[in-house]
PAKOL-944467 format. One record per residue (C-alpha): residue number from 1; residue in three letters; x, y, z. Coordinates in Angstrom, 2 decimals. Layout:
// PAKOL-944467
   resi   resn         x         y         z
    NUM    Ala         X         Y         Z
...
***
This chain:
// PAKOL-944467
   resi   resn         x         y         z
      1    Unk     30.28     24.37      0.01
      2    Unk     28.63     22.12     -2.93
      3    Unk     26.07     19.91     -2.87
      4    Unk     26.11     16.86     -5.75
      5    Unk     23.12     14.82     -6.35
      6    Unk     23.72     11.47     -7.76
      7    Unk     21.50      8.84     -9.21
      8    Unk     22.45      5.46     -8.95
      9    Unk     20.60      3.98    -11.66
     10    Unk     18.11      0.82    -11.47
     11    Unk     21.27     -1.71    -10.24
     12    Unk     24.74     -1.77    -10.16
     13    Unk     27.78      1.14    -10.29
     14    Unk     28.24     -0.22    -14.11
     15    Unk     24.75      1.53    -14.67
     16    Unk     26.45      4.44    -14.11
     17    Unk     28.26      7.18    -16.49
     18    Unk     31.62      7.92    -16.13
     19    Unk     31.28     10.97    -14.97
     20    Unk     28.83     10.25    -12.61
     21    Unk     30.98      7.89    -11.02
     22    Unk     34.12     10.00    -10.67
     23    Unk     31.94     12.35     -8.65
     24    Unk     31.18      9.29     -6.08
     25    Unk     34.67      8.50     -5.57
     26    Unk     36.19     11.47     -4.83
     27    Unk     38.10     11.47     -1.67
     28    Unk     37.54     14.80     -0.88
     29    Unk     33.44     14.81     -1.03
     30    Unk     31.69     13.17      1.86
     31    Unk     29.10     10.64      0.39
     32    Unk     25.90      9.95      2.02
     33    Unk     23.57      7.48      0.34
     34    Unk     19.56      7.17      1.27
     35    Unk     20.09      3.70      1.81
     36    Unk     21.98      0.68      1.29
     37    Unk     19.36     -1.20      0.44
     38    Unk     20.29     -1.42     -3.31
     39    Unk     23.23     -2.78     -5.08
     40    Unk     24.77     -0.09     -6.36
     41    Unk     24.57      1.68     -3.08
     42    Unk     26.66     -1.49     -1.64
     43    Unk     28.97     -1.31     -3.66
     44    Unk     29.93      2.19     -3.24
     45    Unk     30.09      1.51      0.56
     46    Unk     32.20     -1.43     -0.24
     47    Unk     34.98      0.89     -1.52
     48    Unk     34.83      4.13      0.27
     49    Unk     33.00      5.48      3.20
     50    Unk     30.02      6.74      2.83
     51    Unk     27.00      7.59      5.34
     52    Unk     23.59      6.16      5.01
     53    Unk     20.22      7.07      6.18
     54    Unk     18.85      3.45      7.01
     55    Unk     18.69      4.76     10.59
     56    Unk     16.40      7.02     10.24
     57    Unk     13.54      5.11      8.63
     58    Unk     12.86      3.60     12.03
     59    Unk     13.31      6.80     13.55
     60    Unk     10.66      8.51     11.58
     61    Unk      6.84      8.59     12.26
     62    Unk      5.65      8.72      8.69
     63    Unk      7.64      9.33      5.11
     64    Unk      7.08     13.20      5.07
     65    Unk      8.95     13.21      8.63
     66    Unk     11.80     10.54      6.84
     67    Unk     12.74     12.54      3.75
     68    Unk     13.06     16.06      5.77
     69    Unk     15.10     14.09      8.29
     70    Unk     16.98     12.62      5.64
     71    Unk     17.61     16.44      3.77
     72    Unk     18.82     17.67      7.19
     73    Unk     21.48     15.35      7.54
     74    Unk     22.67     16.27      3.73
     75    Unk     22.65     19.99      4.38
     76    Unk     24.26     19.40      7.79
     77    Unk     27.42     17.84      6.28
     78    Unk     29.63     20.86      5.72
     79    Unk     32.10     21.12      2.33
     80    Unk     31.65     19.17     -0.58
     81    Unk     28.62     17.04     -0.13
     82    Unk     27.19     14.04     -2.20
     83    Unk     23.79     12.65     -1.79
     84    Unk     23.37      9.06     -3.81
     85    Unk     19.98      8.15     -4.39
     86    Unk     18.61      4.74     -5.96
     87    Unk     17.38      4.94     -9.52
     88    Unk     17.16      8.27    -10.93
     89    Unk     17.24     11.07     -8.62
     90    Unk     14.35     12.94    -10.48
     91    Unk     12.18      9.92    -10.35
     92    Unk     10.13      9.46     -6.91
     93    Unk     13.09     10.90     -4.63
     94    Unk     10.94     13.29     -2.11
     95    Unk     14.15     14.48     -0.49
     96    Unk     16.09     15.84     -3.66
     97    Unk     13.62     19.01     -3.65
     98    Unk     14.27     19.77      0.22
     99    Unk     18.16     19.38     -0.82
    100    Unk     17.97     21.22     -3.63
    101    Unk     15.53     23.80     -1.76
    102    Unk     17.76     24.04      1.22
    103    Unk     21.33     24.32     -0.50
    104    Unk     19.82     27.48     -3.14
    105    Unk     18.49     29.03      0.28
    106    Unk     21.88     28.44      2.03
    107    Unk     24.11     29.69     -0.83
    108    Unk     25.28     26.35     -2.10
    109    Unk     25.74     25.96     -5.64
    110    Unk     23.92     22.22     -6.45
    111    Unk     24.86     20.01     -9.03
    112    Unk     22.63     17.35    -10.46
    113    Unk     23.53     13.47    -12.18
    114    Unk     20.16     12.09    -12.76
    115    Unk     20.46      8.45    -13.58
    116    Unk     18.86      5.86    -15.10
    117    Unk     15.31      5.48    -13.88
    118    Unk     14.17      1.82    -13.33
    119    Unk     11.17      3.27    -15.31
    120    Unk     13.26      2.57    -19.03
    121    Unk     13.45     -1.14    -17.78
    122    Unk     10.71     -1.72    -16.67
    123    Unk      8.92     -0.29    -20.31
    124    Unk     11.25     -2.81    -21.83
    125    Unk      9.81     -5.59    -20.30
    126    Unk      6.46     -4.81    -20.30
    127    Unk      6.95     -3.37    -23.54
    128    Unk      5.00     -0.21    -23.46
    129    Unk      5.92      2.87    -25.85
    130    Unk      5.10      5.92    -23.19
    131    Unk      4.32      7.81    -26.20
    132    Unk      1.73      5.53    -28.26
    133    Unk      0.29      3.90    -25.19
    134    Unk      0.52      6.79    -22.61
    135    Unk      1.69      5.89    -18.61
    136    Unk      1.20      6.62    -15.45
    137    Unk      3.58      6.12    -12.73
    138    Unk      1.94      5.98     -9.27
    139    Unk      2.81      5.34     -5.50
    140    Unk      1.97      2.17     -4.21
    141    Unk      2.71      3.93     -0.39
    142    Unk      0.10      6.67     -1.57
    143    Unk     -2.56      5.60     -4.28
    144    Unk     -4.90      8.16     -5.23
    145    Unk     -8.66      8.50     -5.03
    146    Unk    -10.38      7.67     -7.21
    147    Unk     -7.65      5.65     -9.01
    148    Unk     -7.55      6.47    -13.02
    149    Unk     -6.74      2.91    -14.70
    150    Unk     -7.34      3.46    -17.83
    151    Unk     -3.56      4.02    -19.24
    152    Unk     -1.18      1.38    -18.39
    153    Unk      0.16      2.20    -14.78
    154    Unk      3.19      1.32    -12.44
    155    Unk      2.84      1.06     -9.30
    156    Unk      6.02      1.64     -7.45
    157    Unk      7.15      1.53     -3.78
    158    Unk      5.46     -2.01     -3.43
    159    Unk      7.93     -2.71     -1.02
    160    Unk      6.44     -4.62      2.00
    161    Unk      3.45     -7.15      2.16
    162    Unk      1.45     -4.61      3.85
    163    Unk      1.68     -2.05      0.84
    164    Unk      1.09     -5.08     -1.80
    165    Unk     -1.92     -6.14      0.12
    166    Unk     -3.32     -2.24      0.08
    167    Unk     -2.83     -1.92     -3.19
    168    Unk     -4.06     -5.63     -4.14
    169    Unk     -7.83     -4.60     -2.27
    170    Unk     -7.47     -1.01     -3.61
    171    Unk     -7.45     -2.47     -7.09
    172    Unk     -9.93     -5.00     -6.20
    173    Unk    -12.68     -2.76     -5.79
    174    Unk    -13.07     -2.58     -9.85
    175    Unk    -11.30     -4.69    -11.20
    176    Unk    -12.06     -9.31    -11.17
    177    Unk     -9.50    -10.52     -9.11
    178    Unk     -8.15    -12.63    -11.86
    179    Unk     -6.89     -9.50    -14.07
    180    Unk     -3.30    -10.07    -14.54
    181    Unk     -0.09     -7.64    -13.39
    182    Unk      3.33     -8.24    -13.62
    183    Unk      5.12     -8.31    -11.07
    184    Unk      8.93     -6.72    -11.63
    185    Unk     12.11     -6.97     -8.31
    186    Unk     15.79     -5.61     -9.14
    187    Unk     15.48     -5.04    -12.40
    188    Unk     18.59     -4.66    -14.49
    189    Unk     20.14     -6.91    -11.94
    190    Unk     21.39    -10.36    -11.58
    191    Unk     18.71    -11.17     -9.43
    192    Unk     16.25     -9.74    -11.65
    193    Unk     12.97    -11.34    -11.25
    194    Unk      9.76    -10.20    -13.59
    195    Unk      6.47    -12.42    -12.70
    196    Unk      2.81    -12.74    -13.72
    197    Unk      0.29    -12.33    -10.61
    198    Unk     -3.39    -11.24    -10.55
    199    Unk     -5.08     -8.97     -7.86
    200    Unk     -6.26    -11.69     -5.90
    201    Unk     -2.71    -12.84     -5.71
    202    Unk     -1.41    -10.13     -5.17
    203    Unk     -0.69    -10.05     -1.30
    204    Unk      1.35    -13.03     -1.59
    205    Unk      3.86    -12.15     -3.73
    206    Unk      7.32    -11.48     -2.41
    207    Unk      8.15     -8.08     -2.59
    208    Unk     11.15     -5.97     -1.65
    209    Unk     12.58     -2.47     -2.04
    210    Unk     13.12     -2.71     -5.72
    211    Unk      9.63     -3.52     -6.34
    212    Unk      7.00     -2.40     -8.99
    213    Unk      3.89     -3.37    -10.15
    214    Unk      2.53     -2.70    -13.64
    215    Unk     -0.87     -3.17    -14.94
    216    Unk     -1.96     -2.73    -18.47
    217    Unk     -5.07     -0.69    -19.05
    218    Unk     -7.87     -1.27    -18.03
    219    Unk    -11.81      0.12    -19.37
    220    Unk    -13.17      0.43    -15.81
    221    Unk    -14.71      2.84    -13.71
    222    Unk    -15.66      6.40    -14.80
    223    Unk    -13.69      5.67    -17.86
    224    Unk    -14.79      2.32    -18.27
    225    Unk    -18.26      3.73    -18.09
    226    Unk    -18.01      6.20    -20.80
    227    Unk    -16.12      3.95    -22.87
    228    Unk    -18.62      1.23    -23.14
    229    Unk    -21.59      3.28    -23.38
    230    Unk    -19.45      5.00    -26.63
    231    Unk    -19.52      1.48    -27.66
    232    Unk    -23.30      0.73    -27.25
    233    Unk    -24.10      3.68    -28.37
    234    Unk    -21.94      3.03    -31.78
    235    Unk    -22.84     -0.85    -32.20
    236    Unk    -26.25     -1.52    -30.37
    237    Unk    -29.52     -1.16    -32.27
    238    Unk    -31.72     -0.32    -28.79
    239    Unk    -28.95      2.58    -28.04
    240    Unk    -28.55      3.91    -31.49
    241    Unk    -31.87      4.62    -31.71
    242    Unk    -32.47      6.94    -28.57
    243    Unk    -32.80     11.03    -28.43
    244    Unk    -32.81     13.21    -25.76
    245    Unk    -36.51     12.99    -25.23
    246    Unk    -36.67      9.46    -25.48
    247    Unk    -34.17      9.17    -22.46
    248    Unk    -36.10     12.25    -20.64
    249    Unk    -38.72      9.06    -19.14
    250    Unk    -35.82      7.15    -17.75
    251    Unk    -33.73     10.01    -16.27
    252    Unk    -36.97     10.26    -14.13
    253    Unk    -37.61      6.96    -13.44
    254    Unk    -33.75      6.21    -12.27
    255    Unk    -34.01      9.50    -10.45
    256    Unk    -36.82      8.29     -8.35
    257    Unk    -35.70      5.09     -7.84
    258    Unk    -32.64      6.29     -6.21
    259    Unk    -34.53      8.22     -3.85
    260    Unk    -36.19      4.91     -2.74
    261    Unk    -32.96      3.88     -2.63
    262    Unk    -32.13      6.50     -0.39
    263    Unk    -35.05      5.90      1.86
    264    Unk    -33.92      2.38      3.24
    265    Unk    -30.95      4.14      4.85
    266    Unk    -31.08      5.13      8.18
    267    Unk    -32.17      8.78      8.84
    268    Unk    -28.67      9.71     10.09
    269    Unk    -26.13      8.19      7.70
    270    Unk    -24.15      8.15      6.65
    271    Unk    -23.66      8.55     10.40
    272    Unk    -24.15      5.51     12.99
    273    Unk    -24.26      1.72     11.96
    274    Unk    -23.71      1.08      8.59
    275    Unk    -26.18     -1.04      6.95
    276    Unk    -24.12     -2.31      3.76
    277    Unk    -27.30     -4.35      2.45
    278    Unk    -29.08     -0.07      2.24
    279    Unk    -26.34      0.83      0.64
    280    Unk    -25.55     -1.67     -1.70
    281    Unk    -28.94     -0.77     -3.44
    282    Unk    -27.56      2.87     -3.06
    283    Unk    -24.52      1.98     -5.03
    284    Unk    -26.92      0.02     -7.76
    285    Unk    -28.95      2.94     -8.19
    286    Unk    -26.56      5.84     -8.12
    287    Unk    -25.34      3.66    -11.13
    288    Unk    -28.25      3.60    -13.38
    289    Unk    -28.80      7.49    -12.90
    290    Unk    -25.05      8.09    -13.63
    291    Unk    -25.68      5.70    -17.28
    292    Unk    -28.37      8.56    -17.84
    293    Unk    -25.92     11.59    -17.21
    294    Unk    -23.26     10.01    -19.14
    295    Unk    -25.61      8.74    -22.43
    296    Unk    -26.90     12.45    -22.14
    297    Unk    -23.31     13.41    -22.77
    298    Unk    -21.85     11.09    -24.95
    299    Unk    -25.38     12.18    -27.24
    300    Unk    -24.39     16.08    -26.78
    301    Unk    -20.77     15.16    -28.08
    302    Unk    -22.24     13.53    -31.31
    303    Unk    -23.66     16.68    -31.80
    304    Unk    -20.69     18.94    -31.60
    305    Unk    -22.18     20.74    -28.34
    306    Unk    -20.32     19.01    -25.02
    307    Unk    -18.66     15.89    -23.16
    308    Unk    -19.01     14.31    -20.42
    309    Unk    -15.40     15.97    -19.09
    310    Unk    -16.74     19.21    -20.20
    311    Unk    -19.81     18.59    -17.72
    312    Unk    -17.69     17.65    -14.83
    313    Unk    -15.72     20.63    -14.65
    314    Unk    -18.54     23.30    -15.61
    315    Unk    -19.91     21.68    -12.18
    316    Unk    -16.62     21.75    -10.62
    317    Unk    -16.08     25.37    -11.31
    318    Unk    -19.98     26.30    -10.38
    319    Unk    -19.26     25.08     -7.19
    320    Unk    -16.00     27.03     -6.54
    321    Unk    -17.73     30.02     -7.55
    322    Unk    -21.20     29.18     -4.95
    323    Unk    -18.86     28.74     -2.55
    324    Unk    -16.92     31.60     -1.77
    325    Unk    -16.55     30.66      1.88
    326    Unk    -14.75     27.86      1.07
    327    Unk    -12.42     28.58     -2.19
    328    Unk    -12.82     32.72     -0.99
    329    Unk    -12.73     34.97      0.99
    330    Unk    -16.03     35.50      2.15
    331    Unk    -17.48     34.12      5.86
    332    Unk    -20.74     32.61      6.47
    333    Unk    -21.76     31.17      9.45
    334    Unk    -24.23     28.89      9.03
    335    Unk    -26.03     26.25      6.44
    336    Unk    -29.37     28.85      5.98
    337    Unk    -26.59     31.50      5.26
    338    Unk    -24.81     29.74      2.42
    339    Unk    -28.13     29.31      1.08
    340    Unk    -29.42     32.41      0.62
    341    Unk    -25.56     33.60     -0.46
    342    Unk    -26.21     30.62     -2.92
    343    Unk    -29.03     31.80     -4.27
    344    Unk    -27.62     34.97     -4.66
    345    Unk    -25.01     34.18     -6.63
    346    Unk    -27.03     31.92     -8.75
    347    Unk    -29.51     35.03     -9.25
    348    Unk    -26.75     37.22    -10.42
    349    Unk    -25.23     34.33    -12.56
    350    Unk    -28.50     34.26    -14.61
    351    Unk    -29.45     37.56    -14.66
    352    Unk    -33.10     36.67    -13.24
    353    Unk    -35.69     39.36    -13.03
    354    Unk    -37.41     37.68    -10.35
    355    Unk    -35.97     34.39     -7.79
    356    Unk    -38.89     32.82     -8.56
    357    Unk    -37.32     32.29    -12.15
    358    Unk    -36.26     28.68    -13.12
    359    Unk    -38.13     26.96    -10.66
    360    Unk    -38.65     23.87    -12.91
    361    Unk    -42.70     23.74    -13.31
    362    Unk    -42.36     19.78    -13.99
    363    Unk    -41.11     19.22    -10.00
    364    Unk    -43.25     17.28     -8.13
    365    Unk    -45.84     19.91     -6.45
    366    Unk    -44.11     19.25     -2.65
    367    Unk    -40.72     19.89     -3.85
    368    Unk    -41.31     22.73     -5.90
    369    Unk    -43.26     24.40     -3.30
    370    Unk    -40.13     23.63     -0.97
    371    Unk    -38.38     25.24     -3.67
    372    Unk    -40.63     28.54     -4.09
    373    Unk    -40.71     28.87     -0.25
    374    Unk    -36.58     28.54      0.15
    375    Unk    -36.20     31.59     -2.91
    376    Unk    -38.64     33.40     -0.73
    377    Unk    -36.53     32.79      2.24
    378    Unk    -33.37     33.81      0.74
    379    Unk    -34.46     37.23      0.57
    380    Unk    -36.20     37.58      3.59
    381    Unk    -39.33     36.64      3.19
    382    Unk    -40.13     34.25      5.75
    383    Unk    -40.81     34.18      9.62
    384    Unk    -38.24     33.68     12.01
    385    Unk    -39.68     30.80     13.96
    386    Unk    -41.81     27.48     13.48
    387    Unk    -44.45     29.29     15.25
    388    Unk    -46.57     31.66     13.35
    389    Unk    -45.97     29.12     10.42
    390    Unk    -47.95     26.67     12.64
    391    Unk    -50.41     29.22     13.08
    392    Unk    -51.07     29.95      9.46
    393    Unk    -51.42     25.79      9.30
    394    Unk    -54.44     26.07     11.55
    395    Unk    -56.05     28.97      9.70
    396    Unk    -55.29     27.51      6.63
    397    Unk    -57.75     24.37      7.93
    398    Unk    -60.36     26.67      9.08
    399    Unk    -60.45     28.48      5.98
    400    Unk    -60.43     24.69      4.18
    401    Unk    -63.31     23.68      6.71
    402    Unk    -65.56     27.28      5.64
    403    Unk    -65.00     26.81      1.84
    404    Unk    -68.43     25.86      0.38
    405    Unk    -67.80     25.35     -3.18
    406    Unk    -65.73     23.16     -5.48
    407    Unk    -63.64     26.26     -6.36
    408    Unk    -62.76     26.93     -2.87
    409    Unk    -62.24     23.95     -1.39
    410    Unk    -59.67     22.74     -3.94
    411    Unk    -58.04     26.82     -3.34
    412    Unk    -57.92     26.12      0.33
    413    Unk    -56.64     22.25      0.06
    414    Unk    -53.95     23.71     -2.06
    415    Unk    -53.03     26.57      0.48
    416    Unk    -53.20     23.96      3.47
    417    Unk    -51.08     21.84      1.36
    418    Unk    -48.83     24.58      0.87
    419    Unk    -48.61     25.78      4.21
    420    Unk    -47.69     21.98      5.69
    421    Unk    -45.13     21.96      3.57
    422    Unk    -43.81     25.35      4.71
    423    Unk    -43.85     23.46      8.38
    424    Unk    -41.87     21.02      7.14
    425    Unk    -39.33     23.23      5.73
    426    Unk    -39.25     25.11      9.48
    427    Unk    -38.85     21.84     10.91
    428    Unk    -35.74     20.24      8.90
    429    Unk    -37.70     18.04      6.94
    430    Unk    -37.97     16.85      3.51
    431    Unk    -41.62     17.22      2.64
    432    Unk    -41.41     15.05      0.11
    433    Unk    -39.42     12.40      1.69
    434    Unk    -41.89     12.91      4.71
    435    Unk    -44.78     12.57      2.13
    436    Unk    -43.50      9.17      0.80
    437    Unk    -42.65      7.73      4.11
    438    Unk    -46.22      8.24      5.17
    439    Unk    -47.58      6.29      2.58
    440    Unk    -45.22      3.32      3.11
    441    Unk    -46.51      3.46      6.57
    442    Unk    -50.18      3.10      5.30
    443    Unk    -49.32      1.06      1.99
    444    Unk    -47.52     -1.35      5.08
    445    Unk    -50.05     -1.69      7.26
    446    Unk    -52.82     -2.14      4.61
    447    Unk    -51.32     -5.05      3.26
    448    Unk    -50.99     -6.27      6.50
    449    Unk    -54.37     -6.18      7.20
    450    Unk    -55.21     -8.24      3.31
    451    Unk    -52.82    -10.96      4.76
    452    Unk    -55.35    -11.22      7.95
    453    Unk    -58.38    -10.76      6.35
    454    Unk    -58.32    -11.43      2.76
    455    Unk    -59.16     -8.88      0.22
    456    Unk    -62.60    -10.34     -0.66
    457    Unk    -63.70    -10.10      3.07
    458    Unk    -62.72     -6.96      3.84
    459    Unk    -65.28     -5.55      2.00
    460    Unk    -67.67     -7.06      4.02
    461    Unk    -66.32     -5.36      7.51
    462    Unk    -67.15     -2.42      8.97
    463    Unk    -64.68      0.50      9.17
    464    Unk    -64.43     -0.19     13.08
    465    Unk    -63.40     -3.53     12.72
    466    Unk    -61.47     -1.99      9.86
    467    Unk    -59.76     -0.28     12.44
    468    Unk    -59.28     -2.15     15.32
    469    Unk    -56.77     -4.12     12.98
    470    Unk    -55.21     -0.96     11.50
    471    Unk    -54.46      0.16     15.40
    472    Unk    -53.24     -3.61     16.08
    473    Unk    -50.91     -3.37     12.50
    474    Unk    -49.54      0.02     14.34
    475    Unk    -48.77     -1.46     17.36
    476    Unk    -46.87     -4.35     16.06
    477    Unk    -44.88     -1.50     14.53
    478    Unk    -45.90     -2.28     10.61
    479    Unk    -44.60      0.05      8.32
    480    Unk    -42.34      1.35     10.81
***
């Protein structure tokens, strides 16, 4: 009642150790191999029985289903059992831990011959020291997101078209599609094949069981980013020369002009049709404000005070603590709920003495009356309906219409102002946002009306005829 677990190295049974070996041709073990789809694998079945699990990768609906399948069939074989895997069997063999799990939980004492790993060939002809250079090994069959790339990387499993095509438009999203990869098939065989390719070429390239991809590293992406902007800030004279409050103007500005950004998408996305042109200006500007964040960073670590990493994960681990619904054990029910929870937590975080503290004074004077109002509201100061916060809107104008001094009328303009924007926040709407649209809408329409008219004759109309045109640029739906 054993179980043996056998690597068969990158190729042939001469890969194997002696010992190894003696293990797979015992006549009194019953041998099943993963597959036969590798040489060494062949040539066991070529000199004793074995069984093989080829069957069941058309049987199964997805790999997870496969390698359980595959475990079962081990752990169903009664006596003294050997399971031969290709390659090593500690090296991207899914099944080994349900064997090994399933055997300790039956009472099975397990014995383990790892093998070689096609992983020592292929560093030998790419000629990468793990240690100097660092690796990562990852699966073709399930590439993660986002996809480091800034080690050099194998990509194993590349064994159909369909998974060298994936992973040829996964890669393509960073890098040029001439960057070169090598392309590497039954190594340490005779029919050992290693090949230069680029992305773009990628989903071309003949590719088999015994296939792996390896791509040296690359500076791209959020790596890439920080990388270069080390760089800049180290060699260029326009970089080196920048502070903290020098960069405070264009944190703003690149703020802002992602929020434009924003605006061209359509009110519900990302939901309904995708407008890729929207987005693509998205995607410019989410850029430039990221440069800011990261130059902020790479600044701070001159200074002995933070990174960039450092930043990510104070963020990451804010939001596991804010959201205790999620990562704990706490329910909340709704989106006005995990605010006010929110701004609970954040109170007790910073030991406020009021939740009107750290309400930036520099936001723009819609959003940081949003702001005030939404503390307010997280304690329970707020009406329960868009009703009475219509009806304060109304007095608000009468009181703006009675006011009868400078003083007054800017006090009441300011309360109006105040109160619209608590309407807005009844109603689901950004304030701001709603604020900016409008005067698109006008901005649209007035040019439209220069393009008729002329800007030197306008001045010579009456407001009627003014707006006559104004109702006709409205009705031909300017400015949206």
């Amino acid at each position: 009642m054993t179980v043996t677990i056998v690597g068969l190295g990158p190729a042939g049974l001469d890969h194997l150790a002696a010992q190894a070996l003696a293990v797979l041709d015992d006549e009194a073990a019953t041998v099943v191999v993963r597959t036969l789809e590798h040489p060494a694998a062949r040539e066991l079945a070529a000199r004793r029985p074995v069984i093989a699990c080829d069957d069941l990768y058309e049987r199964s609906v997805d790999y997870d289903a496969l390698y359980a399948a595959v475990a079962r069939r081990v752990l169903e074989v009664p006596g003294h059992v050997v399971y031969a895997v290709p390659g090593s069997a500690l090296v991207g063999e899914r099944a080994v831990p349900l064997v090994r799990a399933g055997a300790a939980a039956a009472g099975r004492q397990v014995t383990l011959y790892p093998g070689v790993s096609f992983i020592d060939l292929a560093l030998a002809a790419v000629r990468v020291d793990p240690i100097a250079d660092g690796l990562q090994i990852l699966d073709a069959r399930a590439l993660p997101d986002p996809m480091p790339l800034h080690i050099p990387t194998f990509f194993t499993q590349v064994d159909t078209r369909g998974t060298a095509a994936t992973l040829g438009d996964a890669l393509g999203k960073v890098l040029a599609h001439d960057v070169a990869l090598t392309v590497m098939a039954d190594l340490g065989s005779p029919h050992e094949r290693v090949s230069e390719s680029t992305v773009q070429s990628l989903a071309n390239e003949p590719v088999g069981p015994r296939t792996s991809i390896y791509l040296p590293p690359q500076s791209v992406g959020w790596a890439g980013l920080v990388q270069t902007n080390r760089i800049l800030r180290a060699e260029c004279p326009w970089d080196r020369k920048q502070t903290h409050h020098t960069l405070t103007k264009h944190l703003i500005e690149e703020a802002y002009e992602t929020v434009d950004a924003v605006a061209g998408l359509s009110a519900d996305a990302p939901g309904g049709e995708v407008d890729f042109g929207a987005y693509a200006d998205v995607e410019e500007e989410l850029g430039d404000l990221l440069l800011q964040v990261v130059f902020h960073a790479t600044m701070a670590r001159e200074a002995g005070a933070f990174d960039v990493e450092e930043v990510a994960e104070g963020i990451r681990r804010k939001l596991i603590v804010r959201h205790p619904h999620v990562f704990g054990e706490v329910e909340l029910d709704s989106a006005a709920a995990v605010e006010a929870n929110w701004e609970r937590l954040k109170s007790a975080e910073k030991g406020r003495d009021s939740v009107m503290d750290d309400v930036p004074s520099a936001l723009p004077a819609l959003a940081r009356a949003e702001k005030i109002q939404r503390r307010a509201a997280a304690v329970g100061f707020d009406w329960d309906s868009v009703a009475p916060v219509m009806a304060k809107l109304h007095e608000e104008l009468d009181e703006l219409g009675a006011a009868d001094s400078p003083e007054q009328i800017s006090a009441e303009l300011g309360d109006l102002l105040f109160a619209a924007v608590n309407v807005a926040r009844h109603l689901a709407v950004d304030a701001e946002a709603a604020m900016r649209a409008a005067t698109g809408r006008f901005e649209a329409r007035f040019r439209w009306i220069e393009a008729r008219v002329g800007d030197g004759e306008m001045s010579d109309m009456t407001l009627e005829e003014l707006d006559v045109l104004w109702d006709q640029a409205k009705a031909a739906g300017i400015g949206g």
